[in-house]
C-alpha positions as CSV (number, residue, x, y, z in Angstrom):
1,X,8.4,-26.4,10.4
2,X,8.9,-22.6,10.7
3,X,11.1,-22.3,7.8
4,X,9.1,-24.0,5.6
5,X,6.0,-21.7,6.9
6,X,8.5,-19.0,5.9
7,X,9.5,-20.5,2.6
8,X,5.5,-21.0,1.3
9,X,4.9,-17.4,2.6
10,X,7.5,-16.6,0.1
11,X,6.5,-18.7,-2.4
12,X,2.8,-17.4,-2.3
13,X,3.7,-13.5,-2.1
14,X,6.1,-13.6,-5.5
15,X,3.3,-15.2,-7.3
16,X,1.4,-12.5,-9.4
17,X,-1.8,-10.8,-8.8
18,X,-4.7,-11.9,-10.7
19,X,-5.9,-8.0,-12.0
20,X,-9.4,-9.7,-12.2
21,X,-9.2,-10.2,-8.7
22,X,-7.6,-6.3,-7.6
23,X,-10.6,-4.5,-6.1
24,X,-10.0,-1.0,-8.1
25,X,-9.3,2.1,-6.8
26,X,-8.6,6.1,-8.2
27,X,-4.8,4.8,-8.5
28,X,-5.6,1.6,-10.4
29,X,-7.2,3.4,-12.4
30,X,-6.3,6.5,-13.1
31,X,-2.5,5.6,-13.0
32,X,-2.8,2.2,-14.6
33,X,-1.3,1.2,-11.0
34,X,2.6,2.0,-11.2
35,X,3.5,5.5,-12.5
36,X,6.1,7.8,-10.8
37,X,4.9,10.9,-11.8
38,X,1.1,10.7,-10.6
39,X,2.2,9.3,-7.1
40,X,5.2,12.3,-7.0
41,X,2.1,15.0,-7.2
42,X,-0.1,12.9,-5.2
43,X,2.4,12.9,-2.0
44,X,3.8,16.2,-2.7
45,X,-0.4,17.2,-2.2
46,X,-0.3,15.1,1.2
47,X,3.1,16.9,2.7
48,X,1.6,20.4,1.5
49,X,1.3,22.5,4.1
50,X,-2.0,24.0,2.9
51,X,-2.7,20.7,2.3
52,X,-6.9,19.4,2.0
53,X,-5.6,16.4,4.1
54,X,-6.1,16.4,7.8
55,X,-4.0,13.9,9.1
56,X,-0.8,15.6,7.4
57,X,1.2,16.0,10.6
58,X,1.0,12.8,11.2
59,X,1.3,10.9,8.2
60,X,4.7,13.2,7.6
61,X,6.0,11.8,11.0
62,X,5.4,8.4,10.1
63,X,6.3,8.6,6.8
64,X,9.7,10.0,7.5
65,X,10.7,8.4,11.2
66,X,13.5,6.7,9.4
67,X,15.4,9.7,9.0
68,X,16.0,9.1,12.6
69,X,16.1,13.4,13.5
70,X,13.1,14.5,15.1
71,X,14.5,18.2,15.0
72,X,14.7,17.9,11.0
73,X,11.4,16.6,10.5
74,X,9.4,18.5,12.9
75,X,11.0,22.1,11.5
76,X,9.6,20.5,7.9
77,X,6.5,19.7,9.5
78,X,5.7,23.1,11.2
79,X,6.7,25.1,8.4
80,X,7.9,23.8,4.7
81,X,7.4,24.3,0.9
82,X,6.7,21.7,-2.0
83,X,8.5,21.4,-5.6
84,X,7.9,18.8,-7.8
85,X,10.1,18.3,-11.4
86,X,12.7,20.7,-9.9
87,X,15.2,21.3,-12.6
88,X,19.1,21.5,-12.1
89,X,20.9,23.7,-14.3
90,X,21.7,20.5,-16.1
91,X,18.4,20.5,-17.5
92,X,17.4,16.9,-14.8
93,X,14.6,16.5,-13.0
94,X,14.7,15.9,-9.2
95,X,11.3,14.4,-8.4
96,X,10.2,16.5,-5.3
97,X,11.9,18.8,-2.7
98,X,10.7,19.3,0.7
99,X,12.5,22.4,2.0
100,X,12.2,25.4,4.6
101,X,14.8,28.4,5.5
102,X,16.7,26.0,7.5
103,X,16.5,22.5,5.9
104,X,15.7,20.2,3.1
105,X,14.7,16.8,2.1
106,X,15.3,15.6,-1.5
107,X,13.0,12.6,-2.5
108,X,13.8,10.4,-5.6
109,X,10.7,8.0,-6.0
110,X,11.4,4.5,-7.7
111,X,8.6,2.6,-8.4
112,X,9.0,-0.4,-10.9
113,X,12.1,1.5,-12.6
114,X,15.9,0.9,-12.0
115,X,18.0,3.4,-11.0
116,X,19.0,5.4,-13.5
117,X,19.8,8.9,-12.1
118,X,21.9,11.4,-12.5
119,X,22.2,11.8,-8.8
120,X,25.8,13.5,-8.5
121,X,24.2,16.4,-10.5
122,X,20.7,16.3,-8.0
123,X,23.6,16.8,-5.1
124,X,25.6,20.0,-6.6
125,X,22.4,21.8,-7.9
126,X,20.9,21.3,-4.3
127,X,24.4,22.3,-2.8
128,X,24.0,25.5,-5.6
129,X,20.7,26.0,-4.4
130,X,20.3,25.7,-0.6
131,X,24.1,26.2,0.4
132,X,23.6,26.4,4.2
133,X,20.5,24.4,4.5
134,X,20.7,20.9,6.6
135,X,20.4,18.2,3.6
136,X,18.5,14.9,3.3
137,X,18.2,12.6,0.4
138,X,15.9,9.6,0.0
139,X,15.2,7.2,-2.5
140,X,11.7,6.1,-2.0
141,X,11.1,2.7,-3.1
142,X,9.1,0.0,-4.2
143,X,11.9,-2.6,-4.2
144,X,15.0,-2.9,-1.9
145,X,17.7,-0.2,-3.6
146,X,21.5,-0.4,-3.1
147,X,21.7,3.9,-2.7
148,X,24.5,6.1,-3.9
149,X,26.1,7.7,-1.0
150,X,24.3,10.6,0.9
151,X,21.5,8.4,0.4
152,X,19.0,7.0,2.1
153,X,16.5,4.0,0.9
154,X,13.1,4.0,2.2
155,X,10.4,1.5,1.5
156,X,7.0,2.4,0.7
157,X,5.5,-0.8,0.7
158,X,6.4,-1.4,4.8
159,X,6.0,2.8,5.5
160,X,2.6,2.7,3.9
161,X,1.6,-0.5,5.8
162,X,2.7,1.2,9.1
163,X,0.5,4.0,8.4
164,X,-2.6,1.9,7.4
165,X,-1.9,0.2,10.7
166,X,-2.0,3.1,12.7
167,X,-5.4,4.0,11.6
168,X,-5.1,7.6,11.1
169,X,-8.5,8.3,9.1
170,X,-11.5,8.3,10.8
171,X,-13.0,8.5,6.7
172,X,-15.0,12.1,7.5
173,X,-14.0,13.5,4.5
174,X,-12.8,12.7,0.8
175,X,-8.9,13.3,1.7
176,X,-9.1,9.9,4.3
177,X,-10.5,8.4,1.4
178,X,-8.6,9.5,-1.5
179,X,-5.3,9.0,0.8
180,X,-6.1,5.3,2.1
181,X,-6.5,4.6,-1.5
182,X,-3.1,6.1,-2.6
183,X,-1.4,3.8,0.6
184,X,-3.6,0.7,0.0
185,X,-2.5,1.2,-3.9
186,X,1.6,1.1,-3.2
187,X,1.3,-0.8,0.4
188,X,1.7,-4.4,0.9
189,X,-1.8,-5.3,2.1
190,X,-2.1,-7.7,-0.6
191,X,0.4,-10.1,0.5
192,X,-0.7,-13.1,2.5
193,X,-0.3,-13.4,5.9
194,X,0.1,-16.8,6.8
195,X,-0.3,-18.5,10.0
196,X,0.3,-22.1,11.1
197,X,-3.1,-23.2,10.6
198,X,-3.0,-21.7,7.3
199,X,0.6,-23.9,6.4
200,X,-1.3,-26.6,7.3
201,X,-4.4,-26.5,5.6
202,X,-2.0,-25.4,1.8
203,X,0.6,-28.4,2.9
204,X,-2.5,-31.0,2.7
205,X,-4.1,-29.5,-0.2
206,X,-0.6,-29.5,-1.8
207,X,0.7,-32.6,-0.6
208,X,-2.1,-34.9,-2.0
């Protein structure tokens, strides 16, 4: 009985959203929902340290506990700059650099497109660039991603659902509201969650 719970679930979350259906928000609208360039500036404005957004601190830790090194992220939370489009000397675009005088975290955002970069030349520019500086490199996804070496794949659909979970905005000002927008726009809140007495009710609706 559990694995066919866990096969319907399945079933039901691959089947499309009805857009007739998607309560809108700025990012539905303003991005026509999946663009990689609007959500790179809208995060690189969240991890800001001059940042509007109050609950920077800790939407960064959340955000970035896979890293797994608490030294790493708190130096980059306490003190850390922002580039977006930062060019190599090869002329490619790296989508956004979080980086202080000690460390720096390379983010490559993947949202409905394949894999397609030149990531070799992301590493030697940065290497150029930041010679003594502790590296990371992410690939911040939508869909599961088989990484190049060095790097490391992090979900934003399960990341973004952890920090709606944790209920970080208290909604006293536009950033809580702009930002639970942004997470509720690339999160997986949509997707049904289906208990047993849910199975049961689709089973005899289906079965008949």
């Amino acid at each position: 009985m559990q694995n066919d719970l866990s096969q319907l679930k399945k079933i039901f979350n691959t089947i499309p959203e009805n857009p007739n259906l998607k309560s809108n928000n700025l990012f539905s609208i303003g991005t026509r929902g999946f663009y990689e360039n609007p959500f790179t500036e809208v995060l690189s404005y969240l991890l800001k340290k001059n940042t509007g957004y109050k609950r920077r601190d800790e939407f960064m830790k959340i955000l970035l506990a896979d890293l797994k090194d608490e030294d790493f992220l708190n130096s980059l939370i306490s003190n850390s700059e922002v580039s977006t489009q930062f060019i190599t000397s090869n002329g490619k675009y790296i989508d956004l650099i979080l980086y202080n005088e000690n460390n720096i975290l390379v983010f490559e955002n993947k949202i409905n497109h394949w894999m397609a970069n030149p990531f070799d030349d992301y590493e030697n520019h940065i290497n150029l660039k930041f010679p003594l500086h502790n590296k990371r490199y992410v690939i911040f996804s939508y869909k599961k991603e088989n990484c190049p070496d060095n790097w490391k794949y992090l979900s934003i659909r399960r990341i973004f659902d952890k920090i709606i979970s944790a209920k970080l905005h208290v909604f006293d000002n536009k950033w809580d509201y702009f930002t639970h927008d942004f997470l509720l726009q690339f999160s997986n809140s949509k997707l049904i969650d289906m208990d047993q007495s849910y199975f049961d009710f689709m089973r005899k609706i289906f079965l008949r």
